[in-house]
Backbone as a ProteinNet text record, in pm:
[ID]
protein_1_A
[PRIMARY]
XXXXXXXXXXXXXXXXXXXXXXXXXXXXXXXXXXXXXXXXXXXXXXXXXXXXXXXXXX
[TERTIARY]
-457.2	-584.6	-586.9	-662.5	-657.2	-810.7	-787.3	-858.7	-985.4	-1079.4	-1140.1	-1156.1	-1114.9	-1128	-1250.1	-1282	-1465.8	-1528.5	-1524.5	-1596	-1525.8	-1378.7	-1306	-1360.4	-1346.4	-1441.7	-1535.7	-1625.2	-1774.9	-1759.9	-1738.5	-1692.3	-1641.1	-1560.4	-1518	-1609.8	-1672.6	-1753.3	-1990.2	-1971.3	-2048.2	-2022.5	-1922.2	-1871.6	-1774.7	-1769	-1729.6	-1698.4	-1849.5	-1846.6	-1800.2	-1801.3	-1779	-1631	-1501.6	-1407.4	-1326.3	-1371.7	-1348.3	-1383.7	-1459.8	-1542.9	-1384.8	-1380.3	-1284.1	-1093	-1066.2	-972.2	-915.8	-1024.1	-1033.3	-1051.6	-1135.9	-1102.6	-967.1	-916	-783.5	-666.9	-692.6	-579.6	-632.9	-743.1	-804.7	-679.7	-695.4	-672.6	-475.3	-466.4	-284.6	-246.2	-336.1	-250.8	-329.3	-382.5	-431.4	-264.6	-257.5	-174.4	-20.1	20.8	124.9	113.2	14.7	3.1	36.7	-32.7	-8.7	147	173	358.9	407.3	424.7	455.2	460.3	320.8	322.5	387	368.4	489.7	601.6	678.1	825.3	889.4	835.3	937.5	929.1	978	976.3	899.3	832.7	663.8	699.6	666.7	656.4	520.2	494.2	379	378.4	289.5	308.8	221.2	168.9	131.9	44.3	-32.2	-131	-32.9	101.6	169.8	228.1	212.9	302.4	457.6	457.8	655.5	633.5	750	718.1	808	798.4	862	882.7	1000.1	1078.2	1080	986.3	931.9	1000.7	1137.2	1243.9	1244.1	1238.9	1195.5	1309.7
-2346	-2318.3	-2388.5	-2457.6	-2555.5	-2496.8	-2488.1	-2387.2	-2517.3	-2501.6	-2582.5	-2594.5	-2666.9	-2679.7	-2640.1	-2734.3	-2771.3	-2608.2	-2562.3	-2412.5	-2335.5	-2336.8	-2234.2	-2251.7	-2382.1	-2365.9	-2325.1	-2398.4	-2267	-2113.5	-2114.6	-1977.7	-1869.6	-1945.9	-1895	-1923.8	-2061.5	-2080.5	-1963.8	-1922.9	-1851.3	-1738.1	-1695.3	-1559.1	-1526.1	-1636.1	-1594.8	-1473.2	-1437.8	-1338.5	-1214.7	-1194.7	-1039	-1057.9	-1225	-1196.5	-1170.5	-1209.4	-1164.9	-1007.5	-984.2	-804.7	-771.3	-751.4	-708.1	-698.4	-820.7	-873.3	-772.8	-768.9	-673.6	-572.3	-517.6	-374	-345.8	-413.1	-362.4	-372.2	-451.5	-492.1	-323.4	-274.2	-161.2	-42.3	-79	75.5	48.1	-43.2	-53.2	21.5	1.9	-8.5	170.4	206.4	325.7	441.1	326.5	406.3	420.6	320.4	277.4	360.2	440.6	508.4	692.1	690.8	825.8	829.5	717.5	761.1	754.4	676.9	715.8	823.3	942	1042.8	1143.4	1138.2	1217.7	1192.9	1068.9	1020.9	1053.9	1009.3	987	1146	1205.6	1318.9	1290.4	1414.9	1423.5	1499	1442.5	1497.8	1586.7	1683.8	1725.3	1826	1781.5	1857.9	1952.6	2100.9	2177.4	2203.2	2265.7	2298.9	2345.5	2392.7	2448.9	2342.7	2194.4	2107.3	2076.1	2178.2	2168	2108.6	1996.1	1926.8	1939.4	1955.8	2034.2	1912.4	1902.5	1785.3	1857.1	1849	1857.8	1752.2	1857.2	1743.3	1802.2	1729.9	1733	1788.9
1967.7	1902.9	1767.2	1746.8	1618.5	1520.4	1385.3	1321.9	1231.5	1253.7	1203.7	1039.4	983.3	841.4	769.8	801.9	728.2	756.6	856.3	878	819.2	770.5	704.4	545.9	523.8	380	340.6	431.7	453.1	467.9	560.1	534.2	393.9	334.2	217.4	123.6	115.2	16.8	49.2	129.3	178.8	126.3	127.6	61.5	-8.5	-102.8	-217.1	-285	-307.2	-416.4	-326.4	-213.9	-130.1	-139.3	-115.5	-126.7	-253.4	-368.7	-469.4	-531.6	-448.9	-502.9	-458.7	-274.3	-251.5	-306.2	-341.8	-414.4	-524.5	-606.8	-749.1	-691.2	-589.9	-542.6	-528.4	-428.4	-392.2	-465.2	-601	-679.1	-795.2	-797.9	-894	-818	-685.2	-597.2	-582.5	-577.9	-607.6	-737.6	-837.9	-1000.8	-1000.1	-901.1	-969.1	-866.4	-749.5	-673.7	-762.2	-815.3	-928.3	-984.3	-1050.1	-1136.9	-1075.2	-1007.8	-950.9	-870.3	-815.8	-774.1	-957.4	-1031.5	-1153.7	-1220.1	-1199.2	-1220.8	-1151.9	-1047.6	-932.1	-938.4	-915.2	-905.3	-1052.6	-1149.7	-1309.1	-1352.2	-1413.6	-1472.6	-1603.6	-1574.7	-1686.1	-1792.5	-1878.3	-2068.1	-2076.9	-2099	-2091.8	-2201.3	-2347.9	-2468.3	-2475.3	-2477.2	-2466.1	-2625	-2642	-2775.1	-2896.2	-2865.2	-3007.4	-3019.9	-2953.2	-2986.5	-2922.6	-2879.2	-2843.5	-2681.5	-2677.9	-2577.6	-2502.2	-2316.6	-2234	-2137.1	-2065.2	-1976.9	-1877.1	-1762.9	-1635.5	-1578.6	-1544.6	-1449	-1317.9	-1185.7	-1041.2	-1002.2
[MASK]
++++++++++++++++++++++++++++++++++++++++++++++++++++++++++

């Protein structure tokens, strides 16, 4: 099966902007996922209103 060039460019150049929306979506939804195993996995500092700060070890 031999992939036609010229239509693969078109193609991309046709939709551009939807593959880039997506791109940045999914690179938004990684760094948010990074973030939440970060919060789960590392042990959380979490300073409370009198100030004194408590080591929330798993």
């Amino acid at each position: 099966m031999k992939i036609n060039t010229s239509a693969f460019i078109d193609f991309i150049k046709a939709r551009w902007s939807m593959i880039v929306t997506l791109i940045a979506a999914c690179f938004i939804v990684i760094l948010i996922l990074l973030y939440v195993v970060g919060l789960l996995l590392l042990p959380s500092e979490i300073t409370q209103s009198s100030g004194v700060v408590i080591f929330w070890d798993q």
